[in-house]
matplotlib code that plots the C-alpha trace (Angstrom):
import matplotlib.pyplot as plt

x = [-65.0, -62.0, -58.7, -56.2, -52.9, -50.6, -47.7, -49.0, -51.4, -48.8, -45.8, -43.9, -43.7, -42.1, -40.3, -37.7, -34.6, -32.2, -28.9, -30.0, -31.7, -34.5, -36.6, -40.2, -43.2, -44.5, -47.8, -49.0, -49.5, -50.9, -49.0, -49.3, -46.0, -43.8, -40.6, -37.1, -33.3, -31.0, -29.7, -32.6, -30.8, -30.5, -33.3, -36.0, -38.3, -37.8, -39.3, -41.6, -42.7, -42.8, -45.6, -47.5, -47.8, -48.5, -51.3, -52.5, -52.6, -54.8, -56.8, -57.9, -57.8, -60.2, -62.4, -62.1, -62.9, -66.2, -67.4, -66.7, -63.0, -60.4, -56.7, -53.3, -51.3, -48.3, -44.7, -43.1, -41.3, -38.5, -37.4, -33.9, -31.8, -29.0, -27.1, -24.5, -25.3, -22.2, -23.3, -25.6, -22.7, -20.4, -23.4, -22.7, -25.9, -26.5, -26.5, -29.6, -33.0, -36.2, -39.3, -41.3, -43.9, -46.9, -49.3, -52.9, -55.5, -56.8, -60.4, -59.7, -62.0, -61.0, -63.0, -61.5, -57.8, -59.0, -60.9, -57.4, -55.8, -57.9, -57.8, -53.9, -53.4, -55.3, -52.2, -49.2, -50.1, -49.1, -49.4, -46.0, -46.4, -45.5, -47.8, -49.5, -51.9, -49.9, -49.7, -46.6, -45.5, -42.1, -42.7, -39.5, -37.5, -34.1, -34.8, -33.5, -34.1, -31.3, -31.1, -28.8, -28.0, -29.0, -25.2, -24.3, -26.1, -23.4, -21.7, -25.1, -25.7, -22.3, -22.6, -26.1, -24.8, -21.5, -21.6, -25.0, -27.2, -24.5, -24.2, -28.3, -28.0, -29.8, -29.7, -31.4, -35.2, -36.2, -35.0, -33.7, -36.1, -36.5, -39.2, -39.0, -40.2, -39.0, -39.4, -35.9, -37.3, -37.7, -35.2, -31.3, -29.8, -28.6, -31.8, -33.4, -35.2, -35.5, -36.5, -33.8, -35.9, -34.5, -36.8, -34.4, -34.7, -33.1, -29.6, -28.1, -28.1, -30.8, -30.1]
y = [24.1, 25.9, 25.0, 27.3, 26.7, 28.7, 28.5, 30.2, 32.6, 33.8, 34.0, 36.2, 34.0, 30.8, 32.2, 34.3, 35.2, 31.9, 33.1, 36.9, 37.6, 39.9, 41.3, 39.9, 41.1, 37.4, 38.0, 35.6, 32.2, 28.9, 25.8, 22.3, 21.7, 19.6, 20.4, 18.1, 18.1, 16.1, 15.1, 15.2, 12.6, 9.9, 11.1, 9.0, 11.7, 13.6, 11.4, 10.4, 14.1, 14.6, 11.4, 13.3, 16.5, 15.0, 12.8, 15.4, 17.8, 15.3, 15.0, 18.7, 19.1, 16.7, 17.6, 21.3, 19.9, 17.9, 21.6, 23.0, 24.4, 23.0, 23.0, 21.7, 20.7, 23.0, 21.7, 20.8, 23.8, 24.1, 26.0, 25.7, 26.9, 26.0, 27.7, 28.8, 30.3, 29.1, 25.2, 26.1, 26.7, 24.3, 22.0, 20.3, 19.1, 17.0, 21.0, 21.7, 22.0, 21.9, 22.7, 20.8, 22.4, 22.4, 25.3, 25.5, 27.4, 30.4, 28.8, 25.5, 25.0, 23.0, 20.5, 20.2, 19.9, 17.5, 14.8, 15.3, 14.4, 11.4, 10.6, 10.2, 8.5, 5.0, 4.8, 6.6, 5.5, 7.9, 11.8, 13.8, 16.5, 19.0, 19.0, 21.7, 24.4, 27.5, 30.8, 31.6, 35.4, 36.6, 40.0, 41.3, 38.7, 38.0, 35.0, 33.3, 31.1, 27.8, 25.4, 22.1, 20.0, 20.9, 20.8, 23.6, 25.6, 26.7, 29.8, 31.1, 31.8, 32.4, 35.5, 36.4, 36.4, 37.2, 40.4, 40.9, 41.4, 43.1, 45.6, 46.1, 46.8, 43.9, 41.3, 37.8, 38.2, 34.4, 31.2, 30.1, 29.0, 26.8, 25.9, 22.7, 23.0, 20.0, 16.3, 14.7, 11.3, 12.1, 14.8, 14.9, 17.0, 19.3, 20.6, 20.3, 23.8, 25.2, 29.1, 29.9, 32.8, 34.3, 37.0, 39.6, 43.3, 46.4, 46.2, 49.2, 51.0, 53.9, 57.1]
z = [-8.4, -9.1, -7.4, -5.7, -6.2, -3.8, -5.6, -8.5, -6.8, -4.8, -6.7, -4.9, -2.0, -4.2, -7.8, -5.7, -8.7, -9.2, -7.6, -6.1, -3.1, -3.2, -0.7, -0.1, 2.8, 3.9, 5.6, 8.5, 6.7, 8.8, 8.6, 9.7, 12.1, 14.0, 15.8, 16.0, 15.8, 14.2, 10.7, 8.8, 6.4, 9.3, 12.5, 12.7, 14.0, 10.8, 8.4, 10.6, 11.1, 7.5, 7.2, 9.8, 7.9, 4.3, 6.1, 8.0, 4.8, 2.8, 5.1, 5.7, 2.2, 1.4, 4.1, 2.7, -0.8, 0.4, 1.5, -1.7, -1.6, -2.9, -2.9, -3.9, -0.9, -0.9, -0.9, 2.2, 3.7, 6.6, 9.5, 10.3, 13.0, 15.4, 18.3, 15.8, 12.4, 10.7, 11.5, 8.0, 6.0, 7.4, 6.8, 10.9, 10.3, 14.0, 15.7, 13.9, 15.3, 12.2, 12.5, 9.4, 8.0, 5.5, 4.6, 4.9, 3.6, 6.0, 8.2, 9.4, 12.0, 15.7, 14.4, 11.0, 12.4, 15.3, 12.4, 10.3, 13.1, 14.8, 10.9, 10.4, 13.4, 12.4, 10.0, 12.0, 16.0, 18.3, 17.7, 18.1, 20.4, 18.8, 16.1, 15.6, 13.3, 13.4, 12.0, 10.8, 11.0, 8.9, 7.8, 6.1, 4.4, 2.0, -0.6, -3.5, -5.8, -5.4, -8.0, -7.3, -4.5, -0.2, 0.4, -2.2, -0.1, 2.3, -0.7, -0.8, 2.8, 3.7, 1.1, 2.7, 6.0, 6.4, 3.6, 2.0, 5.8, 7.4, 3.8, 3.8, 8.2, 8.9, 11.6, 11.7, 12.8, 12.9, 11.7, 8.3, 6.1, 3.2, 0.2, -1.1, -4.5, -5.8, -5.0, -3.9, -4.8, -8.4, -9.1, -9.8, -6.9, -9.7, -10.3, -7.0, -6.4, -3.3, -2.0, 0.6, 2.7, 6.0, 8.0, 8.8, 10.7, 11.0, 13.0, 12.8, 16.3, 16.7, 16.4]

ax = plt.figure().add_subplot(projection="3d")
ax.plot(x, y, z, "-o")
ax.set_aspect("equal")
plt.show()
Protein backbone atom coordinates (compact mmCIF):
# COMPACT_ATOMS: atom_id res chain seq x y z
CA UNK A 1 0.00 0.00 0.00
CA UNK A 2 1.83 2.98 -0.81
CA UNK A 3 1.56 6.11 1.36
CA UNK A 4 1.10 9.69 0.16
CA UNK A 5 2.83 12.15 1.77
CA UNK A 6 1.53 15.69 0.89
CA UNK A 7 4.43 17.44 1.90
CA UNK A 8 6.57 15.83 -0.53
CA UNK A 9 4.05 15.25 -3.39
CA UNK A 10 3.27 18.64 -3.33
CA UNK A 11 6.26 20.59 -2.84
CA UNK A 12 5.37 23.63 -4.06
CA UNK A 13 2.80 24.19 -1.57
CA UNK A 14 5.32 23.56 1.67
CA UNK A 15 9.41 24.18 0.51
CA UNK A 16 8.53 28.00 -0.39
CA UNK A 17 12.53 29.84 -0.53
CA UNK A 18 13.94 30.58 3.26
CA UNK A 19 13.82 34.41 3.38
CA UNK A 20 12.03 35.37 -0.36
CA UNK A 21 8.56 35.28 -1.16
CA UNK A 22 7.60 33.64 -4.29
CA UNK A 23 4.47 33.29 -5.96
CA UNK A 24 2.50 29.94 -5.68
CA UNK A 25 -1.36 28.89 -7.40
CA UNK A 26 -2.90 26.83 -4.24
CA UNK A 27 -5.74 24.91 -5.66
CA UNK A 28 -9.00 24.12 -3.41
CA UNK A 29 -7.59 21.87 -0.67
CA UNK A 30 -10.12 20.31 2.28
CA UNK A 31 -9.19 20.73 5.74
CA UNK A 32 -10.40 19.70 9.09
CA UNK A 33 -11.32 23.19 11.01
CA UNK A 34 -12.13 25.11 13.99
CA UNK A 35 -12.55 28.75 14.49
CA UNK A 36 -11.32 31.03 17.75
CA UNK A 37 -9.66 34.23 18.94
CA UNK A 38 -7.26 34.92 21.45
CA UNK A 39 -3.60 34.35 22.36
CA UNK A 40 -3.01 31.21 21.06
CA UNK A 41 -0.14 30.91 23.77
CA UNK A 42 -2.70 31.37 26.78
CA UNK A 43 -6.68 30.56 25.17
CA UNK A 44 -7.99 27.54 26.23
CA UNK A 45 -10.10 27.04 23.12
CA UNK A 46 -6.90 26.91 21.14
CA UNK A 47 -5.33 23.97 22.41
CA UNK A 48 -8.30 22.51 22.81
CA UNK A 49 -9.15 23.02 19.09
CA UNK A 50 -5.86 21.71 18.16
CA UNK A 51 -6.76 18.16 20.15
CA UNK A 52 -9.87 18.08 18.11
CA UNK A 53 -8.15 18.30 14.76
CA UNK A 54 -5.24 15.79 15.45
CA UNK A 55 -8.05 13.32 16.90
CA UNK A 56 -10.17 13.86 14.26
CA UNK A 57 -7.26 13.46 11.58
CA UNK A 58 -6.35 9.92 12.95
CA UNK A 59 -9.26 8.95 12.89
CA UNK A 60 -10.17 9.52 9.09
CA UNK A 61 -6.93 8.47 8.36
CA UNK A 62 -7.19 5.25 9.76
CA UNK A 63 -10.51 4.70 8.53
CA UNK A 64 -9.10 5.73 4.94
CA UNK A 65 -6.16 3.22 5.59
CA UNK A 66 -8.63 0.13 6.50
CA UNK A 67 -10.06 0.81 2.84
CA UNK A 68 -6.91 0.68 1.33
CA UNK A 69 -5.45 4.39 1.20
CA UNK A 70 -3.21 5.69 3.19
CA UNK A 71 -1.82 8.83 4.40
CA UNK A 72 0.53 10.91 6.58
CA UNK A 73 -1.46 13.44 8.62
CA UNK A 74 -0.27 16.79 7.36
CA UNK A 75 1.19 19.41 9.83
CA UNK A 76 -1.01 21.68 11.53
CA UNK A 77 -1.66 24.81 9.54
CA UNK A 78 -3.18 28.40 10.52
CA UNK A 79 -5.37 31.06 9.46
CA UNK A 80 -4.75 34.34 10.97
CA UNK A 81 -6.35 37.59 10.90
CA UNK A 82 -7.46 40.55 12.97
CA UNK A 83 -9.33 43.91 12.33
CA UNK A 84 -5.94 45.52 11.81
CA UNK A 85 -3.22 44.08 9.71
CA UNK A 86 -0.41 45.66 11.61
CA UNK A 87 -1.58 43.64 15.06
CA UNK A 88 0.70 40.73 13.04
CA UNK A 89 3.66 42.61 13.12
CA UNK A 90 3.29 44.26 16.32
CA UNK A 91 2.61 40.69 17.40
CA UNK A 92 -0.92 42.30 19.78
CA UNK A 93 -1.69 38.84 19.81
CA UNK A 94 -5.28 39.00 22.01
CA UNK A 95 -6.79 41.07 18.53
CA UNK A 96 -6.36 38.01 16.56
CA UNK A 97 -8.95 35.69 15.41
CA UNK A 98 -7.46 31.77 14.09
CA UNK A 99 -8.94 29.48 12.30
CA UNK A 100 -6.90 25.92 13.05
CA UNK A 101 -6.66 23.69 10.56
CA UNK A 102 -5.58 20.16 9.21
CA UNK A 103 -5.63 18.79 5.61
CA UNK A 104 -7.33 15.86 4.30
CA UNK A 105 -7.20 13.86 1.52
CA UNK A 106 -9.91 14.68 -1.42
CA UNK A 107 -13.33 11.90 -0.86
CA UNK A 108 -14.15 11.79 2.61
CA UNK A 109 -17.55 10.61 2.68
CA UNK A 110 -20.48 12.19 5.39
CA UNK A 111 -20.23 9.07 6.90
CA UNK A 112 -16.42 8.99 7.22
CA UNK A 113 -16.27 12.60 8.91
CA UNK A 114 -19.46 11.85 11.14
CA UNK A 115 -17.53 8.15 12.69
CA UNK A 116 -14.25 10.50 13.08
CA UNK A 117 -16.18 12.67 14.80
CA UNK A 118 -18.62 10.40 17.14
CA UNK A 119 -15.00 8.78 17.41
CA UNK A 120 -13.04 11.81 19.02
CA UNK A 121 -15.59 12.79 21.15
CA UNK A 122 -15.46 9.56 23.64
CA UNK A 123 -12.08 11.17 24.60
CA UNK A 124 -12.71 15.15 24.10
CA UNK A 125 -16.72 15.47 25.37
CA UNK A 126 -18.35 18.11 23.75
CA UNK A 127 -17.91 18.97 19.91
CA UNK A 128 -16.84 22.74 19.22
CA UNK A 129 -19.06 24.21 16.86
CA UNK A 130 -17.28 25.22 14.60
CA UNK A 131 -15.63 22.25 13.52
CA UNK A 132 -15.88 21.59 10.30
CA UNK A 133 -14.64 19.58 6.68
CA UNK A 134 -13.94 22.37 4.46
CA UNK A 135 -12.53 23.24 1.28
CA UNK A 136 -10.23 25.66 1.39
CA UNK A 137 -9.86 27.97 -1.79
CA UNK A 138 -6.51 30.56 -2.03
CA UNK A 139 -5.79 30.78 -5.62
CA UNK A 140 -2.88 33.31 -5.99
CA UNK A 141 -0.57 33.48 -3.09
CA UNK A 142 3.01 35.32 -1.68
CA UNK A 143 5.08 32.70 0.56
CA UNK A 144 8.16 32.10 2.25
CA UNK A 145 10.03 29.93 3.86
CA UNK A 146 10.74 31.32 7.91
CA UNK A 147 13.20 29.68 9.82
CA UNK A 148 13.35 30.74 13.74
CA UNK A 149 11.11 31.76 16.40
CA UNK A 150 6.76 32.84 15.74
CA UNK A 151 7.75 36.28 17.11
CA UNK A 152 10.47 37.05 14.48
CA UNK A 153 7.94 36.97 12.28
CA UNK A 154 6.84 40.65 12.43
CA UNK A 155 10.30 42.02 9.67
CA UNK A 156 9.05 39.52 7.33
CA UNK A 157 5.45 40.60 7.00
CA UNK A 158 6.07 44.11 7.62
CA UNK A 159 8.30 43.94 4.29
CA UNK A 160 5.50 41.83 2.57
CA UNK A 161 2.97 44.19 3.38
CA UNK A 162 4.01 47.47 3.79
CA UNK A 163 6.50 47.44 0.39
CA UNK A 164 6.59 44.08 -1.39
CA UNK A 165 2.31 43.84 -2.08
CA UNK A 166 1.93 47.31 -2.64
CA UNK A 167 5.35 47.12 -5.32
CA UNK A 168 3.77 43.73 -7.11
CA UNK A 169 -0.16 45.90 -7.15
CA UNK A 170 -1.51 43.69 -4.93
CA UNK A 171 -4.04 43.81 -2.09
CA UNK A 172 -4.86 41.15 0.65
CA UNK A 173 -7.41 38.47 -0.82
CA UNK A 174 -7.92 36.38 2.37
CA UNK A 175 -6.32 35.81 5.68
CA UNK A 176 -2.76 35.31 6.65
CA UNK A 177 -1.72 31.94 6.65
CA UNK A 178 0.70 29.74 8.23
CA UNK A 179 2.35 25.98 7.78
CA UNK A 180 3.67 24.54 10.65
CA UNK A 181 6.32 22.36 9.61
CA UNK A 182 7.90 21.89 12.64
CA UNK A 183 6.94 20.49 16.08
CA UNK A 184 7.36 23.32 18.84
CA UNK A 185 7.53 20.68 21.50
CA UNK A 186 10.70 19.22 20.07
CA UNK A 187 12.37 22.09 18.30
CA UNK A 188 14.52 25.13 19.41
CA UNK A 189 12.56 28.28 18.29
CA UNK A 190 15.66 29.05 16.20
CA UNK A 191 14.97 26.55 13.82
CA UNK A 192 11.19 26.27 14.05
CA UNK A 193 10.04 26.20 10.18
CA UNK A 194 7.05 27.60 9.20
CA UNK A 195 5.57 28.54 5.40
CA UNK A 196 4.23 32.21 5.81
CA UNK A 197 1.55 32.22 2.67
CA UNK A 198 -0.91 35.20 2.23
CA UNK A 199 -3.67 34.86 -0.84
CA UNK A 200 -3.32 38.13 -2.43
CA UNK A 201 -5.17 39.91 -5.68
CA UNK A 202 -4.77 42.47 -8.06
CA UNK A 203 -5.17 46.19 -6.43
CA UNK A 204 -4.40 48.48 -8.81
CA UNK A 205 -7.59 50.40 -10.12
CA UNK A 206 -9.01 49.20 -13.61
CA UNK A 207 -8.36 50.80 -16.40
Amino acid sequence: MDKIDFKKRDRALYQPPVGRFVTVDVPPLPYVMVDGHGDPNTAPAYLQAVQWLYSVSYALKFALKAMGQDYVVPPLEALWSAGDPSSFVARRKDEWRWTVMIRTPNGISPEQWEAAIANAAKKLGEVPASLRHEILEEGLCLQTLHVGAYDDEGPILAHLHGELMPALGYTFAGPHHEIYLSDPRRTDAARLKTVLRQSVRNGLPAC
